[in-house]
N, C-alpha and C positions, 0 to 999 in steps of 0.2 A: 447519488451518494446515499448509504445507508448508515442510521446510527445507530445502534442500540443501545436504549433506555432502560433504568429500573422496570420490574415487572415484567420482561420479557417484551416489552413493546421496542417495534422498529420503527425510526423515522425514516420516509424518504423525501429528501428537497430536489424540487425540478421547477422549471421557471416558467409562467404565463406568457404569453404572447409577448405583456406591453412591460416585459421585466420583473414583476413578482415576483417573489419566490410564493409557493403553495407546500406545506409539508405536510405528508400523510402519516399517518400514525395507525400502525397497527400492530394487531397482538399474535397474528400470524404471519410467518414466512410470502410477502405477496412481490409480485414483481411489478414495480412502477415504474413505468418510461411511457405513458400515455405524451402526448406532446397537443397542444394547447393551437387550435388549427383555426381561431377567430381571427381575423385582421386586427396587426397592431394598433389598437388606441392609445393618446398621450395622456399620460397622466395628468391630473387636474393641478392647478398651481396650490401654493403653498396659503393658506390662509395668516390671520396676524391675531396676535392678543393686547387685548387691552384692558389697562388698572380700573376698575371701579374704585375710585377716590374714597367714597364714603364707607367701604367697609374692607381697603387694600384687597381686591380680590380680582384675581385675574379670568377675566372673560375674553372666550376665544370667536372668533369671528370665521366664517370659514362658511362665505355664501355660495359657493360652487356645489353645496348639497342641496340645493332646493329641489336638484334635478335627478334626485337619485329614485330609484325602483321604490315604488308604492303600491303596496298589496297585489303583486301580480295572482293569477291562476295559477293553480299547480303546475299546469303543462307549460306554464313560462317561468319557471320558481329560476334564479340562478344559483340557486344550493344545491339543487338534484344534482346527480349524476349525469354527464352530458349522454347520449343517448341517439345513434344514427344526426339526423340534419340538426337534433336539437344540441345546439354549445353552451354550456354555462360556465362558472367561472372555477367546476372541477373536469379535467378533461379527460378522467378515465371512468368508465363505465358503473363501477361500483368502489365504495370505501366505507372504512370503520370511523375514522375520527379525521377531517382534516384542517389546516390552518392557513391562511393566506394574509396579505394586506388587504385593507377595506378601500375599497375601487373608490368610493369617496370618504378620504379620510377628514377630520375636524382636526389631528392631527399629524403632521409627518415631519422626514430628517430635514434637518434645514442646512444649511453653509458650513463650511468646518468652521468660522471661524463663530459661531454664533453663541450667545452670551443672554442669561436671562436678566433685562436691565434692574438694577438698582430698583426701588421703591421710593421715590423722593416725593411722593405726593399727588397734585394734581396734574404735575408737568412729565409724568413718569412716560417716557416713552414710549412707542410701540412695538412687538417684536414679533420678530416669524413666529408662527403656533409649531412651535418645535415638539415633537413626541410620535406616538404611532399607533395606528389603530388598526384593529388587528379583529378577522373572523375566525371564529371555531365551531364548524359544526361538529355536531355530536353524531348525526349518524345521516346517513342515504335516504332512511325514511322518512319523506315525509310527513307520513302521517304518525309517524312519533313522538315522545319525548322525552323530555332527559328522565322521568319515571318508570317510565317503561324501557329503558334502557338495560340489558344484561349488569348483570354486577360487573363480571369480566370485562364490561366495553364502557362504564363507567371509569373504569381504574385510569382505561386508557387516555378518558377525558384527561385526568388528575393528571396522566401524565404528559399528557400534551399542554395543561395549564405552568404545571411545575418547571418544563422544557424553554418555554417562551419566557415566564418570568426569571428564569436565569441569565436567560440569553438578550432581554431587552434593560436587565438590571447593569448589565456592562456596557451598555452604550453610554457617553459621557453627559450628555445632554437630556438623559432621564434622570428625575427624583423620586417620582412614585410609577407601580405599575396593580393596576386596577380589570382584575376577570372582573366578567358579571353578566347576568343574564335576562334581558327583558324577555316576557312571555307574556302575552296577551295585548290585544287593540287596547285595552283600557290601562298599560301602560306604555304606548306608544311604537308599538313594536308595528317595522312597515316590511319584515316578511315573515309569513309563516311555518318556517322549515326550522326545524327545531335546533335552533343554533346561540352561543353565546359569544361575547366582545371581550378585546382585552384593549384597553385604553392605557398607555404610559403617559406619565407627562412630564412636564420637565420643569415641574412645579407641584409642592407639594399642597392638596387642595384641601380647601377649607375644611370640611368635614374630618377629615384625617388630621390637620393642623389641631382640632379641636382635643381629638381623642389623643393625641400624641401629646398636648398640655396637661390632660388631668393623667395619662398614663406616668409622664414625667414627674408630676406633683406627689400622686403617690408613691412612687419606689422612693421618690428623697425623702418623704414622710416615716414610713412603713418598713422603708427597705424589700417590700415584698413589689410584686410583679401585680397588678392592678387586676386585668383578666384571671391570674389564678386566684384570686380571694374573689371576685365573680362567683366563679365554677364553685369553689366551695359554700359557698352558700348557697345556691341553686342544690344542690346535692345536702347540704342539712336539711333545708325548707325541704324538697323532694317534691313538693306539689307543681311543679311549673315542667318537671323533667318531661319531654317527650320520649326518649330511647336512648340508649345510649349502649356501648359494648366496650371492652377493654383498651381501645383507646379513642372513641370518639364521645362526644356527649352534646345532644340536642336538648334545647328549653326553650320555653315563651320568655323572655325577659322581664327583668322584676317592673321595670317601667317602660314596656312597650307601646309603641305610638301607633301603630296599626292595627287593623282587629285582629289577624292573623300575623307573629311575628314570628319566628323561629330561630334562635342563632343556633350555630353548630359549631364546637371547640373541640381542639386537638388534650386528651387531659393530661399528658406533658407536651406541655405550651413550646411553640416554635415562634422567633419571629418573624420569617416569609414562609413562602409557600416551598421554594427551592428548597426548606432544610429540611421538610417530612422525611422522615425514615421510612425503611421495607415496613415493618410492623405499623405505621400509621398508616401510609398508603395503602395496604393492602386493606385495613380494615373500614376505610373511608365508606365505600361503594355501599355499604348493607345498609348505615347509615344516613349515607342519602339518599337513597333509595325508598327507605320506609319513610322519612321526614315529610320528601315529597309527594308518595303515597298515600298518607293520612292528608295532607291538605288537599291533594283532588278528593279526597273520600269525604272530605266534611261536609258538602253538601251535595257532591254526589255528581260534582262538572267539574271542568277542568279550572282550576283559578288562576287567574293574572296575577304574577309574581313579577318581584324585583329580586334576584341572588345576587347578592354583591361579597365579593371577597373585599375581608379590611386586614393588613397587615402591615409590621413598619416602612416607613422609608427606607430610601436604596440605603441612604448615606446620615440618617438617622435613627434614632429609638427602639433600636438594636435589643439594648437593654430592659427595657420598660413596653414596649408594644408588641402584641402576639397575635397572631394570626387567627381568624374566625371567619366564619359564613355567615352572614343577615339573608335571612329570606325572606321577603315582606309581599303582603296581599293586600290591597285598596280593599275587595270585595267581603263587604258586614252580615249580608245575608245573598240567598241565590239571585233577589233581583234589582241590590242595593250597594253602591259603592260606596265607601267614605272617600266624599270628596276632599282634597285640599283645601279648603274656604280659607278667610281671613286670617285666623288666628295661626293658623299650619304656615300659609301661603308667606303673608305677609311682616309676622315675625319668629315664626320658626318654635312657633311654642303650641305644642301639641296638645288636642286632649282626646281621652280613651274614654268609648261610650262603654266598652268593654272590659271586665277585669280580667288583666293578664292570668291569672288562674281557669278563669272560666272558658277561653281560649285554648289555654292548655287541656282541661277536661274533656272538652270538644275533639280534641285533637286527638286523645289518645283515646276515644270510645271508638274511633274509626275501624270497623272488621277489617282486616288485611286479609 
């Protein structure tokens, strides 16, 4: 079955061995019927969540990952393209963009009848890890990444991330749905093939929880939308701006916790990803592009990133929360991480050895 997407991009859905769906995404006319020739494996059971009492917060359990792929060789990546006797978990020879389930998910669909318990305390039950976790590579090469990526096949990322967050925001048992992209050992990432996650849950997680109270707090204050009185001051100050073009806008944040932090907004604010327009999405790609660019350029290696997309909930803060990229680098210098310690670690209170300005300066001295 073929769909077609904003931007001229095609989806095609075809099934893995052990029931997947995998959907390819591309910007030209290609014909998928590759069929997936590995012996059916069962999929791994359903993990459980459980309350951390002292601060209501749901932790998910889901030990059948211990045993999943850990930094293979290229020639055993399961992201490549499968290729004569080698099978991976894409089964046609070459692709632009594609999407699958995560062979070990933390988490997936649970029962129909399933319900996320009440919060009663220390007695709060336990519950299937209901949600879904979700692979996107970005492209076949692997020695690529999402920087060196075409503008053109960028878009198609955006359109494969916008496709999926549609499409996992109507399952009844998701509340949030979370892209993002680990890159580098040094933040945890166990394969090398240039690819990013989409995580749903079916709970809305703390850190969003957080931003969704002070997002609420000001529009009942202000009347105004929190993110866009951000952006406008980023753009009076000017000194923090990385790049920006007629509808996107990248900056250092005024109080960034990393040395390298970058956010990137839509400058008419959406609240998910699904609502980008032609004119946003098309103009996405230059700006990530170059964001990305200047941070491999600052010192001249490639840098361990975290890209996380933050947008409202399925079924909340509609009104008040808007959609943004955070792209964060642990790495302070070429042979220096800022580590997590106590103060980060232990109570979530950050401090910058670095002024966000000066980061910013850094950033945009980068020769393109």
């Amino acid at each position: 079955m073929t769909v077609v997407l904003p931007g001229g991009v095609n989806r095609s859905d075809l099934k893995l061995s052990d029931g997947r769906t995998i959907s390819y995404y591309d910007s030209l006319e290609v014909n998928r019927s590759a069929t997936d020739k590995r012996n059916d494996e069962s999929q791994p059971g359903i993990g459980h969540l459980r309350l951390d009492p002292l601060v209501n917060e749901w932790v998910a359990v889901a030990s059948h990952r211990q045993h999943r792929v850990f930094l293979p060789p290229k020639e055993l990546c399961p992201l490549c393209a499968s290729s004569g006797d080698k099978l991976t978990e894409i089964p046609d020879k070459d692709y632009e963009v594609v999407v699958f389930g995560n062979r070990s998910p933390a988490l997936t669909t649970p029962g129909v009848s399933w319900k996320l318990p009440q919060v009663t305390g220390i007695d709060t039950p336990n519950a299937d890890a209901a949600g879904a976790c979700e692979v996107v590579c970005y492209t076949s090469d692997h020695n690529s990444s999402f920087a060196k990526l075409p503008v053109k096949q960028i878009r198609t990322v955006l359109e494969a991330w916008k496709d999926r967050d549609a499409a996992l925001s109507k399952l009844p048992f998701i509340e949030y749905v979370f892209p993002f992209e680990n890159r580098g050992e040094e933040v945890g990432v166990t394969l090398s093939h240039p690819h990013g996650q989409i995580y749903a849950y079916s709970f809305v997680p703390p850190r969003v929880e957080k931003m969704l109270q002070a997002a609420d707090s000001h529009l009942k204050k202000t009347g105004r939308v929190l993110l866009d009185d951000v952006i406008k001051r980023e753009i009076k100050d000017e000194k923090r701006i990385i790049c920006e073009n007629q509808e996107w806008i990248a900056y250092v944040p005024y109080a960034a916790r990393y040395p390298f932090e970058i956010h990137i907004a839509p400058k008419r604010s959406v609240a998910r990803m699904s609502d980008l327009d032609e004119g946003q999405s098309e103009n996405f790609a230059s700006v990530a592009k170059e964001v990305l660019t200047r941070l491999d350029g600052v010192f001249g290696i490639e840098m361990a990133y975290i890209a996380a997309w933050y947008q409202a909930p399925v079924n909340l803060g509609s009104d008040s929360m808007r959609l943004h990229w955070q792209i964060v680098s642990v790495r302070r210098q070429p042979g220096k991480l800022k580590y997590l310690s106590g103060s980060e670690s232990a109570m979530g209170a950050f401090i910058m050895d670095l002024e966000p300005e000066q980061s910013a300066q850094q950033l945009r001295a980068v020769k393109l």
